[in-house]
C-alpha positions in Angstrom: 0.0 0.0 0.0 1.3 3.4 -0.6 1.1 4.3 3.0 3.6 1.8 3.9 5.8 2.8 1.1 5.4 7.1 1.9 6.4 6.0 6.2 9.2 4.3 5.0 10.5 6.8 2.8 9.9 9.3 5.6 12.0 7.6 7.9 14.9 7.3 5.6 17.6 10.4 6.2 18.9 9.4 2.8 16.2 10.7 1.0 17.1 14.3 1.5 20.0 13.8 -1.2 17.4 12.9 -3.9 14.9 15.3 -2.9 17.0 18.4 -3.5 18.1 17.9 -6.7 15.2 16.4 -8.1 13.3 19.9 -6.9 16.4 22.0 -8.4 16.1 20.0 -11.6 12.4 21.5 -12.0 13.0 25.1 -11.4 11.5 24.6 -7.8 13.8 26.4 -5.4 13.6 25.6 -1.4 13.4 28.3 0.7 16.8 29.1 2.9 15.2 28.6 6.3 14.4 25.2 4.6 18.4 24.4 3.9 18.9 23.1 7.6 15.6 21.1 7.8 14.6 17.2 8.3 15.1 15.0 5.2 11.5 14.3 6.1 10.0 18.5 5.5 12.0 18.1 2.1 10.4 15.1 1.1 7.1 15.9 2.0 7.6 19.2 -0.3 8.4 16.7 -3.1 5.9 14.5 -2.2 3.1 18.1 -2.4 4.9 18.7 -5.9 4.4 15.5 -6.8 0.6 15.4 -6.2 0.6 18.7 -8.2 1.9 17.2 -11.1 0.0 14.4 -11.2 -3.6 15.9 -10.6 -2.2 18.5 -13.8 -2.1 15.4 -16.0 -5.4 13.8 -14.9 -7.7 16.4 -15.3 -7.3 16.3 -19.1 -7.8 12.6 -18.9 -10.7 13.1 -17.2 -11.9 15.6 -19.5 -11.4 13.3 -22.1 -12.9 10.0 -20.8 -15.6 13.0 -19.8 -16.3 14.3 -23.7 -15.6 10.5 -25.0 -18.4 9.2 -22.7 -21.1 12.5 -23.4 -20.4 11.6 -27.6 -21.2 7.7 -27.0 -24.8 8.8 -25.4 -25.3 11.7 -28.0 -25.1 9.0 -30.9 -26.8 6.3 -29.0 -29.7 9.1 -28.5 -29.6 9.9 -31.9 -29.6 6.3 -33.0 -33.1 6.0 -31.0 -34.3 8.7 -32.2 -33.6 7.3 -36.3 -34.8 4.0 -35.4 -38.1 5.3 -33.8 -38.4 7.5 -37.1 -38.0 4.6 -39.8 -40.8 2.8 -37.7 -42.9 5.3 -37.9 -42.4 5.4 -41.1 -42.5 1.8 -42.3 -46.2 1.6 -40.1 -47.9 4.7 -40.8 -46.6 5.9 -44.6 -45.2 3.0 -46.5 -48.1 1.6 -48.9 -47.4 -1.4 -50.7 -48.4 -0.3 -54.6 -48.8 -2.2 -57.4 -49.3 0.6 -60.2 -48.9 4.4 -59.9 -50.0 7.1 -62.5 -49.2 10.7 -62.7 -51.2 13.0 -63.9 -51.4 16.7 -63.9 -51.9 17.5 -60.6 -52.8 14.1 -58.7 -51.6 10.9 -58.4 -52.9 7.4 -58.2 -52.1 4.5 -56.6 -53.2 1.0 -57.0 -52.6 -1.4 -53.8 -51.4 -4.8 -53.2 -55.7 -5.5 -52.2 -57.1 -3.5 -55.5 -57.8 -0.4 -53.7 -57.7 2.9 -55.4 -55.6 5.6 -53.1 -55.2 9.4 -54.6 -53.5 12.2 -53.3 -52.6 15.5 -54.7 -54.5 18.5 -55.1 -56.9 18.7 -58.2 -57.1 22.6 -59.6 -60.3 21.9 -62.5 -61.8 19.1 -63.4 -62.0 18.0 -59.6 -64.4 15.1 -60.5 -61.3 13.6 -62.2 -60.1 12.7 -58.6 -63.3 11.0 -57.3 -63.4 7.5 -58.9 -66.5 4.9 -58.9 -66.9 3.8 -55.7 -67.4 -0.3 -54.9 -64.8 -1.3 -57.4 -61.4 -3.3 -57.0 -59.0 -1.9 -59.5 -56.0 -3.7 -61.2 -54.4 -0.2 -63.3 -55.6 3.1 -62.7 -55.0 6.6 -64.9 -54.6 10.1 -64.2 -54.7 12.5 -67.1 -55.1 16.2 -67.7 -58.8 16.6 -67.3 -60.2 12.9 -66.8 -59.5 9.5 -65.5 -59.4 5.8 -66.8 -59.2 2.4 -64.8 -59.2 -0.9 -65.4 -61.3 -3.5 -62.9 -60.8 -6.6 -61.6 -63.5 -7.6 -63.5 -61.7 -6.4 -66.8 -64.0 -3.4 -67.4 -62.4 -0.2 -68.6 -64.0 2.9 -66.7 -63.2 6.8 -67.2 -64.6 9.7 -65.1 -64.0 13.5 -65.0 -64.2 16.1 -68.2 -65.8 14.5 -70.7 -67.1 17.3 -72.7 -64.7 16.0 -76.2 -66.6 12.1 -75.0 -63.2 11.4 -74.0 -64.8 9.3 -70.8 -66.9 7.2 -73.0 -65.4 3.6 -73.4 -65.7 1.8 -77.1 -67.7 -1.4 -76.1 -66.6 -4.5 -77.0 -62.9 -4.2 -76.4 -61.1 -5.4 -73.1 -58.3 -2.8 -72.5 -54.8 -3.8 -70.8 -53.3 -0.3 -70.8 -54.5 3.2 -71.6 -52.9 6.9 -72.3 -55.1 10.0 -71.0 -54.4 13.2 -73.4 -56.1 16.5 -72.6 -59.3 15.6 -74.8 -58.3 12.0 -76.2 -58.1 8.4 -74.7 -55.9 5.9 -76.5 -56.3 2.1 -75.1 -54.4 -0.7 -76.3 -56.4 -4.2 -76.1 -55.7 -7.5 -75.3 -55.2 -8.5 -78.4 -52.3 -6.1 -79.5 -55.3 -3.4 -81.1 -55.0 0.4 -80.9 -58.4 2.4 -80.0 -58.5 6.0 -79.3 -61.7 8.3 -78.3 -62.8 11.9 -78.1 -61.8 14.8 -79.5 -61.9 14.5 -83.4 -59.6 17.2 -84.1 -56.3 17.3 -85.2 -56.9 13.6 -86.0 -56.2 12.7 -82.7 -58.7 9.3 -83.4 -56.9 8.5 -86.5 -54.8 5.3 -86.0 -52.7 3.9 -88.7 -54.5 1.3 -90.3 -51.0 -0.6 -91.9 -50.4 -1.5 -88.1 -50.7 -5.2 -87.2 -50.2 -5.3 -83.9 -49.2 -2.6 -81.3 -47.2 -2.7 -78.0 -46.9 0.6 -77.1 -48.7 4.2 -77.1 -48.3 7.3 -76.1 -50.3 10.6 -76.4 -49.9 14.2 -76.7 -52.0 17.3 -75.2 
């Protein structure tokens, strides 16, 4: 134990000829009343030194175990706080979506059960956001001014402006995709055909007749 070691040292006479120079090395100078004193008052000066020193060297230690340990709790506080947000998240905002469609100024969103989810914010036309109610829905269409979906069922259904006729289906044909212009629906069928409906103008209804089969359309404003 160190107090054995510090009564020891104490009792020794000899340890007044390496206390001196060991204080003289370090700039500390005794004062002269001191020169004719005990071994024992110049080592416990040492010893006071020595405490000095060492209390100097551990208070940035401590400091630093100090800022090490408030960092570990910051980042494990933080880590919480992530964790808690990507539940949140994942429980309240994450919709499993089969199909999505852009349109204007809304969106749609087909889910993994066939219901119809739309969000945005609809400046005319508002009608165009409302779809039929008491249907399951496979695909689902925004457009400019009106709306198209496809049913479980295999029915092709379009709501919203439909001053052109641009919401009025062509019996007789079971669409597997559609494009929504401004005044115009293009649908292609199941069996590779290309059908378009509504405004005559600008021979937006005029499909190529040299076309055997189609995989693809796209339309315009």
């Amino acid at each position: 134990p160190w107090t054995v070691v510090v009564r020891q040292l104490l009792r020794t006479s000899s340890c007044m000829a390496l206390a001196h120079p060991a204080l003289h090395a370090v700039g500390y100078e005794l004062p002269r009343q001191w020169s004719f004193f005990s071994a024992r008052h110049i080592f416990t000066t040492m010893l006071r030194f020595a405490f000095f020193l060492i209390c100097m060297v551990s208070e940035p230690l401590s400091a630093e175990s100090s800022t090490s340990t408030n960092t570990t709790t910051t980042t494990a506080t933080t880590s919480t706080v992530t964790s808690s947000t990507a539940t949140l998240t994942s429980s309240e905002y994450d919709i499993p979506f089969t199909w999505l469609s852009c349109g204007a100024d809304y969106t749609f969103g087909v889910t993994t059960v066939q219901t119809l989810i739309v969000w945005g914010q609809p400046m005319s036309e508002t009608e165009k956001a409302d779809p039929p109610e008491g249907q399951l829905w496979i695909k689902a269409f925004a457009g400019y001014s009106h709306s198209c979906g496809i049913t479980n069922l295999g029915f092709t259904l379009c709501w919203g402006r439909n001053l052109e006729t641009q919401c009025e289906v062509p019996q007789d044909y079971t669409f597997e995709y559609l494009e929504l212009g401004a005044e115009h629906t293009c649908g292609l069928t199941n069996n590779d055909l290309l059908i378009c409906w509504g405004a005559k103008t600008l021979y937006r209804q005029k499909v190529p007749a040299n076309v055997a089969r189609w995989i693809d359309v796209t339309t315009g404003s």
